[in-house]
N, CA and C atoms as a LAMMPS dump frame, in Angstrom:
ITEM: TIMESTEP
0
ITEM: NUMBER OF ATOMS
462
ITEM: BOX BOUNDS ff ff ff
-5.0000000000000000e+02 5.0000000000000000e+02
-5.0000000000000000e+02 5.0000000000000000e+02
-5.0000000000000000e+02 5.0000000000000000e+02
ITEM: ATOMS id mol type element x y z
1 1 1 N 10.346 9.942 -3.716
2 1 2 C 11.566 9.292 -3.291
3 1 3 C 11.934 8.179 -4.268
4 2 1 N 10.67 7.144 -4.696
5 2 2 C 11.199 6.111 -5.478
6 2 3 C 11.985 6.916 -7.147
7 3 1 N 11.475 7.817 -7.47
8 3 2 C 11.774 8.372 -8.982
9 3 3 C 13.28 8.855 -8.832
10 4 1 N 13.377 9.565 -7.447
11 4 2 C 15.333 9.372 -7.448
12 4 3 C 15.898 8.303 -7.166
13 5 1 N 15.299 7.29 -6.845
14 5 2 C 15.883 6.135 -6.085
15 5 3 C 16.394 4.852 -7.77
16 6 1 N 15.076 5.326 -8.532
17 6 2 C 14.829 4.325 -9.592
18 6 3 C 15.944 4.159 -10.511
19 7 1 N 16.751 5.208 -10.495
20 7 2 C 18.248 4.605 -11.59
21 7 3 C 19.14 3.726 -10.737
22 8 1 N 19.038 3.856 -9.619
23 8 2 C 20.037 3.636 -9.101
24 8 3 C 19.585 1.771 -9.124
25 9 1 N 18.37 2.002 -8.565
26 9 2 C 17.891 0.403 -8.97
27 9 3 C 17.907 -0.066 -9.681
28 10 1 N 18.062 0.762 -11.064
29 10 2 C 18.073 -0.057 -12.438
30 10 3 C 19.193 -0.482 -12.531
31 11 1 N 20.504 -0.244 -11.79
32 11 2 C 21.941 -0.736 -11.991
33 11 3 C 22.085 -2.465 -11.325
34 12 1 N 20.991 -2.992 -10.592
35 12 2 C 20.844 -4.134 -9.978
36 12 3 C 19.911 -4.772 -10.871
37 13 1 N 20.344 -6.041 -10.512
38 13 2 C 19.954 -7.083 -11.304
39 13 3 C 19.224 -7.713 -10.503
40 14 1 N 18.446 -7.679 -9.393
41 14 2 C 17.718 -7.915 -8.392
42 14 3 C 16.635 -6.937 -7.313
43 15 1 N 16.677 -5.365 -8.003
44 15 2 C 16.161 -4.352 -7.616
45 15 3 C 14.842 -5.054 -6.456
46 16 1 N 14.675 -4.476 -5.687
47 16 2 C 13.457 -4.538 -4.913
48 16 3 C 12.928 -3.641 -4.418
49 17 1 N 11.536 -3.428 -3.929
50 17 2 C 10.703 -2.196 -3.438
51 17 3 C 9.722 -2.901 -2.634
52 18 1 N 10.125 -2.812 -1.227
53 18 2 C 8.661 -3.393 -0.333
54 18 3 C 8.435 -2.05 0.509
55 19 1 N 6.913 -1.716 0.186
56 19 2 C 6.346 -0.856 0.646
57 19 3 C 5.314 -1.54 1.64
58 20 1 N 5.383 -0.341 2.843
59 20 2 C 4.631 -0.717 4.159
60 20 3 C 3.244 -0.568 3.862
61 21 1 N 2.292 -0.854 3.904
62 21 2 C 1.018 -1.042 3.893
63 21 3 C 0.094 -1.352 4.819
64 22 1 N -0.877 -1.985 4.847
65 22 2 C -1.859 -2.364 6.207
66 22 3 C -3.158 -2.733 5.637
67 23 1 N -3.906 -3.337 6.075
68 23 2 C -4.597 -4.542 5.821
69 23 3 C -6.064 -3.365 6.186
70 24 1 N -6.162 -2.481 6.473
71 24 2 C -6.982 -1.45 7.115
72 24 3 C -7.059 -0.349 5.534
73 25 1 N -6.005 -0.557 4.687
74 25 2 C -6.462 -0.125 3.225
75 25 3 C -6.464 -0.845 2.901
76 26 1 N -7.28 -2.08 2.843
77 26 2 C -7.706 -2.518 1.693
78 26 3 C -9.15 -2.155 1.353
79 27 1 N -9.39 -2.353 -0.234
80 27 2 C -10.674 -1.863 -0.789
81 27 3 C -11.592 -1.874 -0.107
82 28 1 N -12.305 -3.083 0.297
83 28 2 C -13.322 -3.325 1.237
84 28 3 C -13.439 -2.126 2.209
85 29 1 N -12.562 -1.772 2.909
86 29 2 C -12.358 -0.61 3.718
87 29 3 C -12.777 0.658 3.452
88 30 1 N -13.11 1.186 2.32
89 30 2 C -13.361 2.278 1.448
90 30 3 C -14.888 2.226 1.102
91 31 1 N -15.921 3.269 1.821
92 31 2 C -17.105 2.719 1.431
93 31 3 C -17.203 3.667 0.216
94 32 1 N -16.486 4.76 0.058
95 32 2 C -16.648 5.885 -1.204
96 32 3 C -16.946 4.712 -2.338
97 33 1 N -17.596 4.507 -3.36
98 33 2 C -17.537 4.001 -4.351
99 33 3 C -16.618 4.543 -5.531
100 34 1 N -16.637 6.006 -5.678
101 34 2 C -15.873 6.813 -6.512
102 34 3 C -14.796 6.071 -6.712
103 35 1 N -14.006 6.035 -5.38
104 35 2 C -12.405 6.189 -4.133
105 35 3 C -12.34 4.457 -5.352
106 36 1 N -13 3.753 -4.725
107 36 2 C -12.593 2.542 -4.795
108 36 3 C -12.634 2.551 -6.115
109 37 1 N -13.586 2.44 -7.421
110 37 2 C -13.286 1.858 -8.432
111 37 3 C -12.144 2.513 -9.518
112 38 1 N -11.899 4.118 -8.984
113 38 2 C -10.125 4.162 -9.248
114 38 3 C -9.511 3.57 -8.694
115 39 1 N -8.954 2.764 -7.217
116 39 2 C -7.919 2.523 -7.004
117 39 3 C -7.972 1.228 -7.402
118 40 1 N -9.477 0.545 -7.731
119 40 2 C -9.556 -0.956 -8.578
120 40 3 C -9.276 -1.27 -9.613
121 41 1 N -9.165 -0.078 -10.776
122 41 2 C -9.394 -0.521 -12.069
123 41 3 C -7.574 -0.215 -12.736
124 42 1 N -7.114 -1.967 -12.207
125 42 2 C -5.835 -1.96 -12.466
126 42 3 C -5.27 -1.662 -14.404
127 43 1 N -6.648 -1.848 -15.044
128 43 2 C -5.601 -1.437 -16.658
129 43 3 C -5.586 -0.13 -16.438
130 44 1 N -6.346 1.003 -15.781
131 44 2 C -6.047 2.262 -16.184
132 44 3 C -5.81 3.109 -14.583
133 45 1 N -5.25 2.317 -14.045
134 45 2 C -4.794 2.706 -12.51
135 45 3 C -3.508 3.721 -12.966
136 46 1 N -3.551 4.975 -12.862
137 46 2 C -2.235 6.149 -13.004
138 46 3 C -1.828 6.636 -11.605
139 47 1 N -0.797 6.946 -11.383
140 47 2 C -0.52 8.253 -10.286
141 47 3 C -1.383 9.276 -10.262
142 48 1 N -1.613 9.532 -11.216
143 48 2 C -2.66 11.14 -11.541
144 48 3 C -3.795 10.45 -10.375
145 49 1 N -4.389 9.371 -11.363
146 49 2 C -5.873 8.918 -10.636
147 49 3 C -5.468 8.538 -8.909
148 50 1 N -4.721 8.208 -8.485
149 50 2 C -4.241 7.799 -6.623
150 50 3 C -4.325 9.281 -6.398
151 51 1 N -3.69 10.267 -7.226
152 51 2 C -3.601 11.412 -6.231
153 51 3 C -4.812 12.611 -6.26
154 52 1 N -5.641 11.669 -7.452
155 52 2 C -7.365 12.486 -7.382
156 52 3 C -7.515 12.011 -6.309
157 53 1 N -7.88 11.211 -5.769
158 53 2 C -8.403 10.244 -5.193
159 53 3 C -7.927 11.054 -3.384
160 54 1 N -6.171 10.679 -3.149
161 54 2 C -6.348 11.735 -2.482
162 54 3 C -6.146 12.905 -2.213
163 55 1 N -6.449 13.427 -2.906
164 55 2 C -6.529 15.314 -2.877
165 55 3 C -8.281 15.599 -2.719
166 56 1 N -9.081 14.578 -2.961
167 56 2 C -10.557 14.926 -3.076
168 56 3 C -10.659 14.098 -1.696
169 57 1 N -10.05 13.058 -1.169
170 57 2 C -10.347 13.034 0.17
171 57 3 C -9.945 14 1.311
172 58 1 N -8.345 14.751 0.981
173 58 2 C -8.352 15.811 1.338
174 58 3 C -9.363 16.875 1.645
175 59 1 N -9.348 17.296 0.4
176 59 2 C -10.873 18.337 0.667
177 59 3 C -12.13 18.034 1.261
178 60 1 N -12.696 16.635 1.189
179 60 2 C -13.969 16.589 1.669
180 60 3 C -13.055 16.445 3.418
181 61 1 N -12.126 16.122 3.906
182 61 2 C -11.909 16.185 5.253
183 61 3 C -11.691 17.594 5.397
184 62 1 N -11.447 18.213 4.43
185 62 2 C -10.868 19.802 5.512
186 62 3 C -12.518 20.061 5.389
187 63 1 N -13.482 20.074 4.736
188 63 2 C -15.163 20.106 4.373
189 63 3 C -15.965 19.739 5.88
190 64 1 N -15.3 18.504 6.273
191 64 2 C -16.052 18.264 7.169
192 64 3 C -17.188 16.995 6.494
193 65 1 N -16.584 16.672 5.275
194 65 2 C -17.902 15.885 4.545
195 65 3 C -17.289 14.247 4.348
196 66 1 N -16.599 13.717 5.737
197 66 2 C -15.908 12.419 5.08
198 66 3 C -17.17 11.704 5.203
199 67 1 N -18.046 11.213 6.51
200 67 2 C -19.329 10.939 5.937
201 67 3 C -20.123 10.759 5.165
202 68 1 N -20.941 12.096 4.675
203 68 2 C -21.178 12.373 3.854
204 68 3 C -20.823 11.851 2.188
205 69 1 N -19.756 11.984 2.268
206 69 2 C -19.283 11.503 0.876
207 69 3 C -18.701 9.988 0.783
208 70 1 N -18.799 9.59 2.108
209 70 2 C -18.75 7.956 1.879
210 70 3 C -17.283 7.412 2.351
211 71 1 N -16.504 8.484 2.563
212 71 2 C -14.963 7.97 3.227
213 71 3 C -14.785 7.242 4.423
214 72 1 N -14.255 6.175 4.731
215 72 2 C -14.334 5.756 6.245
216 72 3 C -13.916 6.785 7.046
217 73 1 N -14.457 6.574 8.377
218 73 2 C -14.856 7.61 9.638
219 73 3 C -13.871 7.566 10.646
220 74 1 N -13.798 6.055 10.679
221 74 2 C -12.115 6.104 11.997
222 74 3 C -11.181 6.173 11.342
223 75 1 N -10.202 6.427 11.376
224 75 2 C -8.641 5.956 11.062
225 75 3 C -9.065 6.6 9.86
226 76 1 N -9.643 7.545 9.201
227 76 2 C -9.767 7.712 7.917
228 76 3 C -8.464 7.784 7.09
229 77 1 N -7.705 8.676 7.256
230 77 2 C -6.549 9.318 6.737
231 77 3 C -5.486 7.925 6.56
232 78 1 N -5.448 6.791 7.249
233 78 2 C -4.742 6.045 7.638
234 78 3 C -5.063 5.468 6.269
235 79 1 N -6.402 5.051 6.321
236 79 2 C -7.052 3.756 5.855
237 79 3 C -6.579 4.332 4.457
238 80 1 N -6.688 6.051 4.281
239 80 2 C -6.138 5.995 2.41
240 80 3 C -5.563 6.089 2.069
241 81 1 N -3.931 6.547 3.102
242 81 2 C -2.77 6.46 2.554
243 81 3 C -2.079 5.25 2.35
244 82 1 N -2.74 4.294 2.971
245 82 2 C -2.785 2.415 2.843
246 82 3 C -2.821 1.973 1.974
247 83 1 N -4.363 2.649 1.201
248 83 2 C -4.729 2.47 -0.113
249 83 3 C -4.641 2.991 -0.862
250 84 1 N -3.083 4.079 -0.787
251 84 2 C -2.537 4.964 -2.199
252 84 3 C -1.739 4.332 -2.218
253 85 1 N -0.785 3.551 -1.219
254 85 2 C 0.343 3.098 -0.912
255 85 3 C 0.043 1.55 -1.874
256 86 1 N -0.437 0.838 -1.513
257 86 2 C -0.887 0 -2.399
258 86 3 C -1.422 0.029 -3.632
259 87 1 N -1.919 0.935 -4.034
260 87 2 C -2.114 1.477 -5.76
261 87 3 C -0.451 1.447 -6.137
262 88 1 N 0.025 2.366 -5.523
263 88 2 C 1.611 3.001 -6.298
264 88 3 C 2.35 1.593 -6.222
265 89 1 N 2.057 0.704 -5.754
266 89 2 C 2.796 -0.617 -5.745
267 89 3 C 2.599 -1.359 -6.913
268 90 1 N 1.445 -1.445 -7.144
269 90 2 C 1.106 -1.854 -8.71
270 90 3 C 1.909 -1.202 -9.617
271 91 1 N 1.217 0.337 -9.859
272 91 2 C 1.752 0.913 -10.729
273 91 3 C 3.244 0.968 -10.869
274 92 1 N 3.874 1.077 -9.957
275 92 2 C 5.54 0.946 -10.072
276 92 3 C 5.889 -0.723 -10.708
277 93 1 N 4.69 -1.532 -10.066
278 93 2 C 5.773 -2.745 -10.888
279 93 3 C 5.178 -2.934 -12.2
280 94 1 N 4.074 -2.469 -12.346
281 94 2 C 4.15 -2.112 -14.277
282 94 3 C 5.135 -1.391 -15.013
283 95 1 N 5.494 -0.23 -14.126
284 95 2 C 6.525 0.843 -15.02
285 95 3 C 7.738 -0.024 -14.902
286 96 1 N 8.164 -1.011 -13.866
287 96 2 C 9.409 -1.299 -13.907
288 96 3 C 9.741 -2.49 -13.806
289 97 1 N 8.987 -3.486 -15.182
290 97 2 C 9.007 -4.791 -14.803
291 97 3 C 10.056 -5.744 -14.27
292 98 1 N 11.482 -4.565 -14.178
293 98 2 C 12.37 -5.864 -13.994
294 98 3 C 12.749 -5.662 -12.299
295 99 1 N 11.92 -5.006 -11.476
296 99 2 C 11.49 -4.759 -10.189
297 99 3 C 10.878 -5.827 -10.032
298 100 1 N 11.136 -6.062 -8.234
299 100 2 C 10.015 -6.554 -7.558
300 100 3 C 9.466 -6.116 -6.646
301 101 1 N 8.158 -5.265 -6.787
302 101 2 C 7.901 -4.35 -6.05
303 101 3 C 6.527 -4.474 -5.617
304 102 1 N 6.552 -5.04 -4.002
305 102 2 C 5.903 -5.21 -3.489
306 102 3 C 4.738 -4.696 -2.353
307 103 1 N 3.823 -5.012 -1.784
308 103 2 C 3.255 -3.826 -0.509
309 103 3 C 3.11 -5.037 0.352
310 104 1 N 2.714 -4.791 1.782
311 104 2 C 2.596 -6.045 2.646
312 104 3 C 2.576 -4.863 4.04
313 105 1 N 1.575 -5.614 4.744
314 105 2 C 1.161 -5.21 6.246
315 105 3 C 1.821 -6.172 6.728
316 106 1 N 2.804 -5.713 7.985
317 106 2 C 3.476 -6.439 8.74
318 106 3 C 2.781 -7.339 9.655
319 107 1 N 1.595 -6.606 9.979
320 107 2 C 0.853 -7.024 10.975
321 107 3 C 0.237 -6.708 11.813
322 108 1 N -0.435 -6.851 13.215
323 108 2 C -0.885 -5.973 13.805
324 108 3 C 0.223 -5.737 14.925
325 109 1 N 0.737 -4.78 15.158
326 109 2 C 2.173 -5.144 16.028
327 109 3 C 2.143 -4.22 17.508
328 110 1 N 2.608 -4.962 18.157
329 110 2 C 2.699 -3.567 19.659
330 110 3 C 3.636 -2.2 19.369
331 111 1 N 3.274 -1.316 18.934
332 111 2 C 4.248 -0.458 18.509
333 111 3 C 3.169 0.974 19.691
334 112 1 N 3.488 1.798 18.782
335 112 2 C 3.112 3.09 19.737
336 112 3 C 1.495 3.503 19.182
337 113 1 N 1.639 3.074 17.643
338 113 2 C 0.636 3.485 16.853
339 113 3 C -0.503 2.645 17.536
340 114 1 N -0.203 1.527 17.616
341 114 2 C -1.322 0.441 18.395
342 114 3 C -1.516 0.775 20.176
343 115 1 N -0.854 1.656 20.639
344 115 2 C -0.896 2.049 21.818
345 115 3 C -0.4 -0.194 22.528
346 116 1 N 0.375 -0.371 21.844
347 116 2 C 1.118 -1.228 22.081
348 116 3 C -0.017 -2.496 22.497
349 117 1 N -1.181 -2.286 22.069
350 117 2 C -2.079 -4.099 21.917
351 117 3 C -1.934 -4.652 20.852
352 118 1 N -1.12 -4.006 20.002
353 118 2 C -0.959 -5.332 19.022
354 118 3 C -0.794 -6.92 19.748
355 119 1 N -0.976 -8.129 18.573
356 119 2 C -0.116 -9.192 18.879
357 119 3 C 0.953 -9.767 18.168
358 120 1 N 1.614 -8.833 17.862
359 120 2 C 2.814 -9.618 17.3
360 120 3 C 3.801 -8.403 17.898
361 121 1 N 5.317 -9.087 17.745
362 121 2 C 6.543 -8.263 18.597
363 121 3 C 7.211 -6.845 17.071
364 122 1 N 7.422 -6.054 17.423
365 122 2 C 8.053 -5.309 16.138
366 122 3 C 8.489 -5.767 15.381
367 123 1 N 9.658 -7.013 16.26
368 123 2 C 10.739 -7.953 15.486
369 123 3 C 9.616 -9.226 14.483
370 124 1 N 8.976 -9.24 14.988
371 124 2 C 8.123 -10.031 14.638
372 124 3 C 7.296 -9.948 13.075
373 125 1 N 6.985 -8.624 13.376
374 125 2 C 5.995 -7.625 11.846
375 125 3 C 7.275 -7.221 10.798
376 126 1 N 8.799 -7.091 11.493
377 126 2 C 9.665 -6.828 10.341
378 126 3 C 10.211 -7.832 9.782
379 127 1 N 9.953 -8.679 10.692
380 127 2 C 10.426 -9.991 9.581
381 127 3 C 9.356 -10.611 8.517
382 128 1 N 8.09 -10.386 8.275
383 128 2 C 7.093 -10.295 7.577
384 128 3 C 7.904 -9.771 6.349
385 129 1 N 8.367 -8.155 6.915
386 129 2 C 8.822 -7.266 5.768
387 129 3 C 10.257 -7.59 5.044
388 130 1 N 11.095 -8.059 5.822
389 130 2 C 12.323 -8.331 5.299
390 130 3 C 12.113 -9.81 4.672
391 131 1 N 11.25 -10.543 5.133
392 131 2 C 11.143 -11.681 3.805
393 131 3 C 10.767 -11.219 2.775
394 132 1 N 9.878 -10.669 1.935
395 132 2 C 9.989 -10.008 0.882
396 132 3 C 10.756 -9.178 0.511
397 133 1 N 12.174 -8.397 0.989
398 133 2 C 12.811 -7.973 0.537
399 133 3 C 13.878 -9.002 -0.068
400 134 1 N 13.561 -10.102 0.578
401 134 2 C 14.887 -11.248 0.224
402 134 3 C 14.595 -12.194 0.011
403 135 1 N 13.191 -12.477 -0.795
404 135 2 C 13.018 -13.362 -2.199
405 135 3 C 13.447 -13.276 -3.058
406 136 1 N 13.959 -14.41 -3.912
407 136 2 C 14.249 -14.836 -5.001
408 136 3 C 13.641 -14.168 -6.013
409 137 1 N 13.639 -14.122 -7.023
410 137 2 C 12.859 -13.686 -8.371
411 137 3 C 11.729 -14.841 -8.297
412 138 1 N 12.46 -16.237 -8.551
413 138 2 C 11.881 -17.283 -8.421
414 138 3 C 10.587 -17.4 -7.778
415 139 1 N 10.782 -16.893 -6.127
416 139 2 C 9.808 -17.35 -5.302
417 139 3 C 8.474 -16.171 -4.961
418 140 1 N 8.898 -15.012 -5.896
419 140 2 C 7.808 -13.899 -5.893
420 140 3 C 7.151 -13.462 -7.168
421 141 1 N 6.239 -12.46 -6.574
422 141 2 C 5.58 -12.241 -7.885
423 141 3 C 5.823 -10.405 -7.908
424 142 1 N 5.541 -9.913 -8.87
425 142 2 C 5.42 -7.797 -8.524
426 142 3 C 4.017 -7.483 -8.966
427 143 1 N 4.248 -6.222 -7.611
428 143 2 C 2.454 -5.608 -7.641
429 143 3 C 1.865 -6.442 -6.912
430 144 1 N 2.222 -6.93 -6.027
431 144 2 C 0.977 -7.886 -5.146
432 144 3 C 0.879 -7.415 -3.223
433 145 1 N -0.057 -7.674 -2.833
434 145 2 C 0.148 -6.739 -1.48
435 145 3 C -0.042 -8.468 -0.602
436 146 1 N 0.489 -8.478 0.372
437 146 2 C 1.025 -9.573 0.961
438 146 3 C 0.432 -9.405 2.803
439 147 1 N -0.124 -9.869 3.656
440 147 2 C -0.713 -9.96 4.894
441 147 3 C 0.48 -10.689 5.496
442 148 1 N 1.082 -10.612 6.316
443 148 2 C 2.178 -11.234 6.779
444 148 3 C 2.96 -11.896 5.852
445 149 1 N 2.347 -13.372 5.984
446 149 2 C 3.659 -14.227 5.202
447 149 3 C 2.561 -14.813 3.984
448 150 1 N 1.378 -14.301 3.04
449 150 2 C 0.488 -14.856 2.297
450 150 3 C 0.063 -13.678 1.328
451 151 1 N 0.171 -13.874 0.633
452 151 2 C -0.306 -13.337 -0.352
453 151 3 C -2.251 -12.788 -0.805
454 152 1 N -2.298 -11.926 -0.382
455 152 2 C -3.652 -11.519 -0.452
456 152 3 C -4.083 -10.396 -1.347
457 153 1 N -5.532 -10.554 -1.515
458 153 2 C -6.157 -10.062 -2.234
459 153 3 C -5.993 -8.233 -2.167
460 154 1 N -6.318 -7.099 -2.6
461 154 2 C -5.943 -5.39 -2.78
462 154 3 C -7.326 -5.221 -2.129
């Protein structure tokens, strides 16, 4: 979606990209060692390498081997499209430095996915998200993944 989206952004002089994320991919979360030190090793972080990453978690789940091979066990699937989603955030604001293209977990929110125990209101987790869509150049940085309203670590 972003590669048709990307000319059109290049016609703005303020382009932005905030991608949804969650605090449940981050690295730490990933006991695979493989998994993690591709989606860590930001000088040679590619698309190719996010989509080894998951196409081989793919297979070891249709395998039956997420265990086994070290993938987290709950929420697996969740936890790595979190942490592809946050790779491609980097990598896009390298390819497109005059982007600001960000990732950020809204939060933990009452929605359906949370079977509604979150604590924060929907309205609540999207305004997390719509402040980074409507920073300044000034007041942000690109490629950085964001926990509500703070800036945190991948």
């Amino acid at each position: 979606m972003f590669e048709a989206l990307a000319p059109h952004l290049q016609l703005s002089d303020s382009a932005r990209i905030v991608n949804i994320s969650s605090s449940l991919g981050l690295l730490k979360n990933i006991p695979n060692q493989w998994a993690k030190g591709l989606l860590s090793d930001d000088n040679n972080l590619i698309g190719e390498r996010v989509d080894e990453v998951v196409n081989q978690f793919l297979k070891d789940f249709k395998d039956g081997l997420l265990e086994t091979k070290g993938w987290p066990i709950h929420t697996s699937a969740y936890i790595i499209s979190k942490a592809a989603i946050s790779a491609y955030t980097r990598i896009l604001a390298k390819k497109y430095p005059s982007f600001l293209v960000n990732s950020v977990c809204p939060g933990f929110c009452k929605t359906d996915i949370t079977t509604n125990l979150g604590t924060l209101t929907s309205a609540q987790g999207a305004e997390n998200v719509v402040r980074l869509a409507l920073l300044s150049k000034d007041e942000s940085t690109s490629g950085c993944f964001f926990r509500e309203k703070q800036m945190a670590d991948f």
